[in-house]
Structures are given as structure tokens and as C-alpha cells.
C-alpha positions as CSV (number, residue, x, y, z in Angstrom):
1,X,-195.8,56.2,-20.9
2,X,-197.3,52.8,-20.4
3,X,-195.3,51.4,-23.1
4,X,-192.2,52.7,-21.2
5,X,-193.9,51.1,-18.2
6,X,-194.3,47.8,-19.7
7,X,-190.7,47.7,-20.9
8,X,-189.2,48.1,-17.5
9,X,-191.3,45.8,-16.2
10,X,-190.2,43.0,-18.9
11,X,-186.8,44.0,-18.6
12,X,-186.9,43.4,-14.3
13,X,-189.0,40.1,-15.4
14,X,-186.3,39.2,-17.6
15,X,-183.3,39.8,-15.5
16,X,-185.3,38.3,-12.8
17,X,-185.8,35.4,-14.7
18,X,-181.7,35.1,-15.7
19,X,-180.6,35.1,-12.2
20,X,-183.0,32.3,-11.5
21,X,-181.6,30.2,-14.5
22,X,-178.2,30.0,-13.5
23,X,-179.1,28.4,-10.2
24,X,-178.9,25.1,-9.9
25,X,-180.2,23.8,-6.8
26,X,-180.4,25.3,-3.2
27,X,-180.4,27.8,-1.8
28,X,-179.4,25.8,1.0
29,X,-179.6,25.7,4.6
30,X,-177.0,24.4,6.4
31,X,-176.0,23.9,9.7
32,X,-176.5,26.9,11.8
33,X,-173.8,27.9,15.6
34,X,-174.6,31.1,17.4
35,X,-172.3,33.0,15.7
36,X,-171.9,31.4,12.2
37,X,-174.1,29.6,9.9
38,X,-173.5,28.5,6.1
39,X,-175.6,28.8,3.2
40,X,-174.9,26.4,-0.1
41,X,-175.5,27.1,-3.1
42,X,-175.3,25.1,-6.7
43,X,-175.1,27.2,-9.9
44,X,-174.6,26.1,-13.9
45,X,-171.5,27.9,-14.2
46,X,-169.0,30.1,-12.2
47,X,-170.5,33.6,-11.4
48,X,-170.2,36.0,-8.7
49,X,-172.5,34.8,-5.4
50,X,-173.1,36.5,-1.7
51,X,-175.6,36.0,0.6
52,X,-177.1,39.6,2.5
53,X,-179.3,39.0,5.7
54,X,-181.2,40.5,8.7
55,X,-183.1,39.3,11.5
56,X,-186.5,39.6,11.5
57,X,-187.1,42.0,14.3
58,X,-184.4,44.7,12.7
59,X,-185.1,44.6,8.7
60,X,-183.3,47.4,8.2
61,X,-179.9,46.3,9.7
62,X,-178.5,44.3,6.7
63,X,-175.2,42.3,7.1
64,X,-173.5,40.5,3.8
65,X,-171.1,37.8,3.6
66,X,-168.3,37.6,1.6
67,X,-168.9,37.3,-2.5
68,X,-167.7,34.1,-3.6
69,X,-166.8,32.2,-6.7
70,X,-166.7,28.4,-7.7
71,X,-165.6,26.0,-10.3
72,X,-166.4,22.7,-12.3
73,X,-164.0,21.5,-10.3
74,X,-166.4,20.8,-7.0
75,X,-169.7,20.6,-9.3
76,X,-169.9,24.9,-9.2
77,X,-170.9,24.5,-5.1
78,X,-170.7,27.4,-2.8
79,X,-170.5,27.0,0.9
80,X,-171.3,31.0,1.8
81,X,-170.5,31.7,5.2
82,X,-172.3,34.0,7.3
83,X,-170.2,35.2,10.5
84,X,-172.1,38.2,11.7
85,X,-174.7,36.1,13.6
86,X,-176.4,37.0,17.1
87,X,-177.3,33.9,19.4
88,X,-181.3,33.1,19.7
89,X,-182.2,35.1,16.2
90,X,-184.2,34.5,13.3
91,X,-182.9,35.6,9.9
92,X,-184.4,36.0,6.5
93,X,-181.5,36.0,3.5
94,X,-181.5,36.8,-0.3
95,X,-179.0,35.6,-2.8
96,X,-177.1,38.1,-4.9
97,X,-175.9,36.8,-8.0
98,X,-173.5,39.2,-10.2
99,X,-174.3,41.7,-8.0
100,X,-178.1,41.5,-8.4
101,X,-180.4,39.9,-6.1
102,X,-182.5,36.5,-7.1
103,X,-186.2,36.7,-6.3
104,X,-187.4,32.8,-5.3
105,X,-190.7,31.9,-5.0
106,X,-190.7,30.6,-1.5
107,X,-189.3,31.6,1.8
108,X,-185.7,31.7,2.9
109,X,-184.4,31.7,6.3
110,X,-182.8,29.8,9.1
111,X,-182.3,30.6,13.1
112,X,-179.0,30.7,15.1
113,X,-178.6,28.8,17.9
114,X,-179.7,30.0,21.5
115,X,-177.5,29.9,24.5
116,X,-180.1,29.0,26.7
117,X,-177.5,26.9,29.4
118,X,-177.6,28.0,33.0
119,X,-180.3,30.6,31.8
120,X,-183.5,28.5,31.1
121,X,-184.9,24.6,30.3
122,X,-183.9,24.2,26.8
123,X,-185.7,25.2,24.2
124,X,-188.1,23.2,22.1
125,X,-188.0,22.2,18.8
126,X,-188.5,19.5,15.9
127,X,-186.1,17.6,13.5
128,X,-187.0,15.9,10.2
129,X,-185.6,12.5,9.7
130,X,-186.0,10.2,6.6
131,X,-184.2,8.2,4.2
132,X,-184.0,6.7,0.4
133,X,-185.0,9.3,-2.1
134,X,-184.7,8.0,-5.5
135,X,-185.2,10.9,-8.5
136,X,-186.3,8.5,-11.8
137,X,-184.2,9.4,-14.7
138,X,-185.9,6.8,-17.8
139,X,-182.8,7.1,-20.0
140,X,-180.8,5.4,-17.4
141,X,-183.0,3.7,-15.0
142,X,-183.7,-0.2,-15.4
143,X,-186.6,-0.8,-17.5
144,X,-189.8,-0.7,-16.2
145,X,-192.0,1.5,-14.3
146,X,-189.6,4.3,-12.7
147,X,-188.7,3.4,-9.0
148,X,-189.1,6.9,-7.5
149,X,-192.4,8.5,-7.3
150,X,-194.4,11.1,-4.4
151,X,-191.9,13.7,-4.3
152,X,-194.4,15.9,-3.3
153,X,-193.6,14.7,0.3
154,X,-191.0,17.1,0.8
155,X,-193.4,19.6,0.5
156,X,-195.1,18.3,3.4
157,X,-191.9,17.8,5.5
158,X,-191.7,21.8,5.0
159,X,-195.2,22.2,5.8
160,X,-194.2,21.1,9.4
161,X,-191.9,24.0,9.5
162,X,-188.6,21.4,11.6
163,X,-185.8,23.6,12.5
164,X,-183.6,20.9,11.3
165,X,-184.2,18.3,8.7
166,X,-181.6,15.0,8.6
167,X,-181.1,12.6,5.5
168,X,-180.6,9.2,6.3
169,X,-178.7,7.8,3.7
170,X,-179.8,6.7,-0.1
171,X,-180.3,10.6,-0.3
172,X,-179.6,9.7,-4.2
173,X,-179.1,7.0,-6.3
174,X,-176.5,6.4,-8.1
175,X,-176.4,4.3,-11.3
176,X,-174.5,2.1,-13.6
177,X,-173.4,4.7,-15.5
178,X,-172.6,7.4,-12.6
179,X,-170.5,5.3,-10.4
180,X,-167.7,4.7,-12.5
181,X,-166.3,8.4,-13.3
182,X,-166.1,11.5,-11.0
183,X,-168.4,13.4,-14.0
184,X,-170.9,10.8,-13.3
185,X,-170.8,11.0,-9.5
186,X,-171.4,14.8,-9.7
187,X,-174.1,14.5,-12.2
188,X,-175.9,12.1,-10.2
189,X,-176.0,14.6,-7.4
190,X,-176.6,17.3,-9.2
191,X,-179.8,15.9,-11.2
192,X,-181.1,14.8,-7.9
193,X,-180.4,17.6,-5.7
194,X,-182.5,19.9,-8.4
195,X,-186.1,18.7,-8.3
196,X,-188.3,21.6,-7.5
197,X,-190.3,19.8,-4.5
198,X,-187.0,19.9,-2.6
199,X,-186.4,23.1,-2.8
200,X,-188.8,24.9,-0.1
201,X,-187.7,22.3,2.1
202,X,-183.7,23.1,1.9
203,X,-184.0,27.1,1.8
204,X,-185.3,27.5,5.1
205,X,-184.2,24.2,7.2
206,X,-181.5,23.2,8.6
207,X,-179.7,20.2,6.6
208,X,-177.7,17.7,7.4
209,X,-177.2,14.2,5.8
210,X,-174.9,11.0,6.0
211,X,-174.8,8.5,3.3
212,X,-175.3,4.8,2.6
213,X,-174.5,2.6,-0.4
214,X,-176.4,4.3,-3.0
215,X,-175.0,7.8,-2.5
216,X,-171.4,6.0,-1.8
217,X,-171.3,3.7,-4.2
218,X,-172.6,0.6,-6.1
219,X,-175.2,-1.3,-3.8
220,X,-174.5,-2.8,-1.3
221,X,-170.9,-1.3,-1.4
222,X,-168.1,-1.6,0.9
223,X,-164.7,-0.1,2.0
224,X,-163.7,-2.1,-1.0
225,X,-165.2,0.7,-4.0
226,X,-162.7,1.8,-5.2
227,X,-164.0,5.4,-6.0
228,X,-164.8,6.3,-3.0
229,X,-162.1,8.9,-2.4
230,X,-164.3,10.7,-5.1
231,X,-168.0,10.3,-3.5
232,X,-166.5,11.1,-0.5
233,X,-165.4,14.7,-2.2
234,X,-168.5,14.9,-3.7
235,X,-170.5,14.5,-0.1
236,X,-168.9,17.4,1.5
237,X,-169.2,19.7,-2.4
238,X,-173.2,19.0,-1.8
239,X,-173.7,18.9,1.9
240,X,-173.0,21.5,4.7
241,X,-172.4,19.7,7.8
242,X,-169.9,21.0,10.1
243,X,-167.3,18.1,9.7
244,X,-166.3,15.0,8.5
245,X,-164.6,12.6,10.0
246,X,-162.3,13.2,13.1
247,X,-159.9,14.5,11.7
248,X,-159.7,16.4,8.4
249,X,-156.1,15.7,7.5
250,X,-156.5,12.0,7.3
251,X,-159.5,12.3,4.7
252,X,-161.3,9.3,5.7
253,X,-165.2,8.9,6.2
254,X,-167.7,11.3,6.4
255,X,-168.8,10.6,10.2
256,X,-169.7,13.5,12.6
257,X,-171.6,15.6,15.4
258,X,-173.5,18.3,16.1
259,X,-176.2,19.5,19.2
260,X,-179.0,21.8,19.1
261,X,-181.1,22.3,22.2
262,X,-180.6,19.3,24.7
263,X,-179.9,16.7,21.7
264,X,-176.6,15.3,20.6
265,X,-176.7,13.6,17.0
266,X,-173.9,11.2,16.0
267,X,-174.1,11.3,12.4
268,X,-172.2,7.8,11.3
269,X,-170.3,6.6,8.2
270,X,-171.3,2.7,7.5
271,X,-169.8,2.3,4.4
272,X,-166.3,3.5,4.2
273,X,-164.6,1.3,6.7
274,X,-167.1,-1.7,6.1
275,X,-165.8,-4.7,5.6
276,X,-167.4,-7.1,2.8
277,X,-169.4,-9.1,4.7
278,X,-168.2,-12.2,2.5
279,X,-165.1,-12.4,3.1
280,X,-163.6,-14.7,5.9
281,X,-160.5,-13.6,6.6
282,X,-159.2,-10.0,8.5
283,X,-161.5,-7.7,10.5
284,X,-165.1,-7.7,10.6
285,X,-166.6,-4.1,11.1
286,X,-168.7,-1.5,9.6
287,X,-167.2,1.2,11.7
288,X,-163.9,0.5,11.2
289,X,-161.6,1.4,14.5
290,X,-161.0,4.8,14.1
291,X,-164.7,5.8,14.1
292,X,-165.7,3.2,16.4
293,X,-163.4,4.7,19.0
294,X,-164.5,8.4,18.2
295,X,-168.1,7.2,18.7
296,X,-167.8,6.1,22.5
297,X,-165.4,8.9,23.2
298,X,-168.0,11.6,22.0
299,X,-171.1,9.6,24.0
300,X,-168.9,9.4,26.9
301,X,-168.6,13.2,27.2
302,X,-171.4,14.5,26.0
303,X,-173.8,16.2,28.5
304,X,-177.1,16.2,25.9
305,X,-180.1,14.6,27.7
306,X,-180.7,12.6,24.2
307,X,-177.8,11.1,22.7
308,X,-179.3,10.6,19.1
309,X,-177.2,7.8,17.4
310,X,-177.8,8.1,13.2
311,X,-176.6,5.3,10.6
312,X,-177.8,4.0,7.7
313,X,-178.9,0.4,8.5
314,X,-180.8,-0.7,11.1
315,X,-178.7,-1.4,14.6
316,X,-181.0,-3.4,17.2
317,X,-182.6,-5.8,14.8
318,X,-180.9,-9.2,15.0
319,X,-182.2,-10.6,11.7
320,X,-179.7,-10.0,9.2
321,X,-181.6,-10.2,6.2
322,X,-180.4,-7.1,5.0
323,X,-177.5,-4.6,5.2
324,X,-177.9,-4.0,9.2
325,X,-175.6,-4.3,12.1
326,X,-176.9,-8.1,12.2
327,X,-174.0,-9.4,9.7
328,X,-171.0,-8.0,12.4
329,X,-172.4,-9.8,15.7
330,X,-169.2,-9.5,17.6
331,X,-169.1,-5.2,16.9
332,X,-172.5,-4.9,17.8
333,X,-172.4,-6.6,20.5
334,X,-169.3,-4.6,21.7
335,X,-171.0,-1.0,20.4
336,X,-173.9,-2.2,23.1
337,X,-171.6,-3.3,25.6
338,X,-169.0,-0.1,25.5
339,X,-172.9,2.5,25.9
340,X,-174.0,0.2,29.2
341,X,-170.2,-0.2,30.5
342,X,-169.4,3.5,30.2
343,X,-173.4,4.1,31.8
344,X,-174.2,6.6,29.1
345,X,-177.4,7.9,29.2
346,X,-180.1,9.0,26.7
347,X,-179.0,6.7,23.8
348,X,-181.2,6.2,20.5
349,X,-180.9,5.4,16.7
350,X,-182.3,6.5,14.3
351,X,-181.4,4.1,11.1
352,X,-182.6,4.4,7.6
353,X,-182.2,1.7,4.3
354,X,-185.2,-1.1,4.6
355,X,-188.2,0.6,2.4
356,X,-190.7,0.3,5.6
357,X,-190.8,2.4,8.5
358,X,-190.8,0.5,12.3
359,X,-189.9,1.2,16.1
360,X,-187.4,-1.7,17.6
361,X,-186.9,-1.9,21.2
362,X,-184.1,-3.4,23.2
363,X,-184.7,-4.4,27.0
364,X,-181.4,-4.7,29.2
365,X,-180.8,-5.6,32.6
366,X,-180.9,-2.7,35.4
367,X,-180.6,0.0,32.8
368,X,-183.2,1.4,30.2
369,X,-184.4,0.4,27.1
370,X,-182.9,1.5,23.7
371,X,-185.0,2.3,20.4
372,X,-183.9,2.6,17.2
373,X,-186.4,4.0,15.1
374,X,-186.4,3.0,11.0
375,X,-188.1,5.9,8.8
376,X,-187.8,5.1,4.7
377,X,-188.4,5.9,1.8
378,X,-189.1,9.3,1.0
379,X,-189.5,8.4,-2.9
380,X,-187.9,5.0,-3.2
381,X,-189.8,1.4,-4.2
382,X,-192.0,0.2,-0.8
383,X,-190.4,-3.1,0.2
384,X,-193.0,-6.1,0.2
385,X,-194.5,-7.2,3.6
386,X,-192.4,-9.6,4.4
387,X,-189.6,-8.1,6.7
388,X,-189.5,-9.4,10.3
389,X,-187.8,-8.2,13.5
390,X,-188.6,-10.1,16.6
391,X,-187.8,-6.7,18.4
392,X,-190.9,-4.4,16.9
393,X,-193.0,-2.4,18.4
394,X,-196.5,-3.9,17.7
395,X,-198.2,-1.3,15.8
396,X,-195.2,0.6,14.7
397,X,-194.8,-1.0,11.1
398,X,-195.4,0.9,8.6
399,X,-195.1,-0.5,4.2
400,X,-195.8,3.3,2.3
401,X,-193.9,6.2,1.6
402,X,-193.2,8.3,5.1
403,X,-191.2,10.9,7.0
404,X,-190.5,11.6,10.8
405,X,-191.0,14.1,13.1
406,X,-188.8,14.1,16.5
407,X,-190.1,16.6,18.8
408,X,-188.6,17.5,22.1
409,X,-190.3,19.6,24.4
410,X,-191.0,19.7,28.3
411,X,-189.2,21.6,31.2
412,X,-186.2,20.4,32.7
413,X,-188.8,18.0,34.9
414,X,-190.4,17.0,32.2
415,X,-188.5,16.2,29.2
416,X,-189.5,14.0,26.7
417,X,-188.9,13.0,22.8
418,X,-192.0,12.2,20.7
419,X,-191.6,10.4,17.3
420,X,-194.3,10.9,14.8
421,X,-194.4,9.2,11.1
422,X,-196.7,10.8,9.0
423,X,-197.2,9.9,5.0
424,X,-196.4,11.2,2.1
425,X,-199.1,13.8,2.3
426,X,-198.4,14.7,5.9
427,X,-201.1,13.0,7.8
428,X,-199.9,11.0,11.0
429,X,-199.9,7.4,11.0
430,X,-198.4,6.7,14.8
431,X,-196.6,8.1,17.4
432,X,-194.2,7.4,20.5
433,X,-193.5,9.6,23.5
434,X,-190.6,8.8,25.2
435,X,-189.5,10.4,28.3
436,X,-185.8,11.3,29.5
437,X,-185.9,9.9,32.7
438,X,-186.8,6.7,31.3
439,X,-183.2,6.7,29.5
440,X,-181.3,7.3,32.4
């Protein structure tokens, strides 16, 4: 009898233990309406997937999507949708390969949005922000010691338990040998995407990302890379935003928008329509017209009390040492100009890229200040202590490894934004309240 025992035990272990191998990466979180959200999923081959799920107050009421099946073609990516949500919930899920469900070793959830307009002050809640995560790969990395190390903080960044978490750009690195071929592209974020400290973090947050050079291209890249068609593909196979760019048809850029609570983030593209910033002739933009134009339009008519403005270099700073809105003057000038012209409210950015993490703050004439906030790297090499920007907060720099919490809470009276940076290990290092009448 206990032998019989033991071998049904093995034999669940096992089978256990074979659904697990043929993931990948994930499972996923990403973004998250009232009535839909969408899981994602990588796996090492083409199998059978569906996600089942119940809230947490009714266990026993258990909806399933629809079983879906993938390809090498998009890197064997599943974007599982799940369209039998209720507003204001909290679900758990479980993935169901071939049929038979995958037990992971950490918790896997998300919430739906609330409709909480005309009803109550909006809810409160935290986002994640960060930027440059570099996964070291010896056979392929420049010689030396390895350039990414402390992954171990995305354990922390769960351990704050953010309802959404937002990737900055230089969410990978890709290499000599990756940028060249569409094989290389996808095994670059694949091999990336896989580390087990991510994984806590992605199966029960939120996610959403945009990209800068080193997950578009070669560094320092422009509209000029000539496989970016294929990155760009390869951005919406391993993300789950909602959209990407303004309008699908055209296939261009990977800006776009989304709102949870009383926040608006503008999630930008700064590399597909950039212009090299050596050449003298032509245009001079990093937006490139299209996006520039959807930009104001969507700030114009948004009612969100913070209009949260994300890019990958850093917007305010006027030094341009580096790859930040300082090397196109005459569009940043105008991208200022068009937010005070059209009096839109709440404005900040959050910008990624520059290895140190800093607060820059912009006073204007007879209207509020604006902020953009730098937070990098998750993993990446620390820049040197050299980096100057005659607009920092005093106190605000910071040279280590780092992440940052926004938090907005507060009644409708009341409402404020608070930015914390914290360390690798998750201990805070500073912190910034900043109210919403003071960006009106």
C-alpha cells in the first residue's frame, strides 16, 4: 500500500514537474480593464494553454478563457484573454497546460479595475517604476566582469505588493550578436525575460513597459536601425500593453496610454521616429510628428488629476551629455510650450536610461512646477559620479542600484503623489510628496 502511495505521489511530482518545464517565462500579468484583462505566457514549444480564475471572495465560481495555441513564429508567446471579469475584484488564476494545471511556487493574481467615478474619491494605489535591467550572458558579453548583477531586487519590488509595475526602457540588452537577425532578437528576450527573480514579480502585477535603445536596437539607435520593424514585433510578442501606437494599421512605434485610478500614463516611443542626432540636414525630433501630435491631443483631453508622462531619457535636464531631450532644443522647447499653452494640468515624467536615480524640477511663470523623476538601473553597471543637472533636487541623487514607488492616496481634498526610491534590497533612500493642487 505505501509503495502504491509513493508511486502516485512520484508520478503527480513528475507530471508536476513536466508542466513546469515547458514554461518559459511568465506567467504574466498584464494590463488589467473592468471587464477584460490578459495574461502572457512564454512556453518552449507549441502546446495547448488556458488560463481558469475566480475571485477571491467566490472560490468556487470558476470562469476559463479560451485554450490557445502558439508558434515559433512570435517566440511561442500567448496573450490569454480573460473576458468574464467583474469591476472592483480581485482574482487568483492557474495555468492549464495540455489540459493539466501547472503548480508555481509563488502567487498568481491580478485585480480589475474599479468604477469608482461619481461614486467615491478614487481609490488608492501604488505603481513600480524602473529602468535598465541587464541579464549577463559570459559567452557573449564583452570581456570582463559581467555588467548585470542584484537581480534579487525584483524580489523586493514584489515585496511592496504595486498593483502595477512599469519598465522604463533598457528592459534587456541586446548584443552584437542579437541585433542583427530576428532569431537573435527573440533569443535576447527570451533569455532575459526567464530569470527566476522576475518571476514573482510578473505573476501577480500589472505590467507594462516601453523601450529605449537597448531593447530597440544597437545603442544609442535611431529611426535609422534598420531592423526595427522586427524589435518592434518582438515588443508587442513579449509585452501586454493595451496598444501600440495610434493606430494599428500603420505599424509604427510602440507609444501608448492607459489610466488606473485618477492617473493617466503616456507611455512614449523615443527611438523609432528619432532622428540621428548627427546629422545636419532634415528634421530634428525624437517624437517624430505623428506621436508628437497624439501626445498633446491625449493630455488635452484627459480628465486624470496626474497626467504621468513616461520616456526613456530624461526630458527637463538641459545638459545634453547623454541621450535626453537636451540634443532636440527646438521640440522640447515646443513639447513645454504646447502643456502651458493648452493649460494642462497635473503633468510629470518619469524618464529612465542614465544609471543614477535623481528628481529635476522646472519652475515656470504663473503656472506650476514640473518634475521629472529619473529611476535606474535595476541590474545595469552604476554610472560614475560625475553626472550634473543644474535642475536637481538637492538630496535626490542617488549612484546604486534602485527602484521607485509612486503612491497616490488622499481624498478628493487631499490628493497627493508620493515618490519613494528604495535600493536594491528594498530599504528607502528618499522620498517626495507632491500634492495635486500644486499642479494645477
Amino acid at each position: 500500500m505505501k509503495n502504491t502511495i509513493y508511486i502516485f505521489l512520484l508520478s503527480i511530482s513528475s507530471l508536476c514537474f513536466s508542466q513546469n518545464s515547458v514554461i518559459q517565462s511568465g506567467p504574466m500579468v498584464g494590463y488589467c480593464e473592468m471587464k477584460e484583462a490578459v495574461i502572457w505566457l512564454q512556453t518552449t514549444k507549441n502546446v495547448p494553454v488556458k488560463i481558469e480564475y475566480f475571485t477571491i471572495d467566490n472560490p468556487k465560481e470558476v470562469f476559463s478563457s479560451e485554450t490557445y495555441s502558439t508558434s515559433k513564429e512570435n517566440g511561442f508567446t500567448y496573450h490569454i484573454i480573460l473576458d468574464k471579469l467583474q469591476q472592483g475584484k480581485k482574482y487568483k488564476y492557474n495555468v492549464f497546460i495540455e489540459n493539466k494545471k501547472v503548480v508555481l511556487p509563488y502567487e498568481t493574481s491580478f485585480s480589475s479595475k474599479k468604477l469608482w467615478q461619481w461614486r467615491e474619491d478614487a481609490p488608492d494605489f501604488t505603481v513600480a517604476f524602473g529602468s535598465c535591467n541587464y541579464v549577463n550572458e559570459p559567452e557573449v558579453d564583452r570581456p570582463g566582469k559581467g555588467y548585470g548583477s542584484n537581480h534579487e531586487i525584483f524580489g523586493a519590488i514584489a515585496n511592496k505588493n504595486p498593483e502595477i509595475m512599469i519598465w522604463g526602457g533598457d528592459n534587456m540588452y541586446l548584443r552584437e550578436v542579437d541585433w542583427d537577425s530576428k532569431i537573435g532578437i527573440y533569443y535576447r528576450n527570451t533569455h532575459s525575460r526567464a530569470i527566476k527573480e522576475i518571476q514573482p514579480l510578473l505573476a501577480k502585477t500589472q505590467n507594462f513597459a516601453i523601450w529605449d535603445d537597448h531593447d530597440y536596437g544597437n545603442n544609442d539607435s535611431d529611426r535609422s536601425f534598420y531592423n526595427k520593424y522586427v524589435t518592434q514585433k518582438a515588443f508587442k510578442d513579449f509585452w501586454a500593453n493595451k496598444t501600440y501606437g495610434s493606430d494599428a494599421s500603420q505599424n509604427e512605434g510602440t507609444y501608448s496610454t492607459f489610466n488606473w485610478g485618477d492617473a493617466q500614463f503616456f507611455m512614449l516611443d523615443d527611438r523609432f521616429f528619432r532622428s540621428p542626432n548627427d546629422r545636419i540636414t532634415g528634421d530634428h525630433t525624437m517624437l517624430g510628428t505623428v506621436q508628437f501630435n497624439w501626445l498633446i491631443d491625449a493630455l488635452s483631453s484627459s480628465t486624470a488629476s496626474f497626467k504621468i508622462i513616461v520616456i526613456g531619457g530624461q526630458v527637463l535636464n538641459s545638459i545634453g551629455d547623454s541621450e535626453n531631450y537636451g540634443h532636440y532644443p527646438e521640440e522640447k522647447a515646443k513639447i513645454l510650450k504646447e502643456i502651458s499653452d493648452n493649460k494642462i494640468k497635473g503633468v510629470l515624467f518619469l524618464t529612465g536610461d542614465r544609471h543614477y536615480a535623481e528628481l529635476a524640477k522646472l519652475d515656470r511663470e504663473n503656472t506650476y512646477s514640473l518634475y521629472d523623476w529619473t529611476v535606474s538601473p535595476f541590474t545595469s553597471g552604476v554610472a560614475k559620479e560625475k553626472e550634473t543637472n543644474p535642475l536637481k533636487v538637492p538630496g535626490s541623487t542617488f549612484f546604486v542600484h534602485n527602484f521607485g514607488i509612486l503612491s497616490f492616496s488622499g481624498n478628493k481634498e487631499n490628493r497627493q503623489l508620493k515618490m519613494t526610491l528604495f535600493d536594491k534590497e528594498g530599504k528607502e533612500l528618499w522620498n517626495k510628496i507632491v500634492l495635486k493642487k500644486d499642479l494645477e
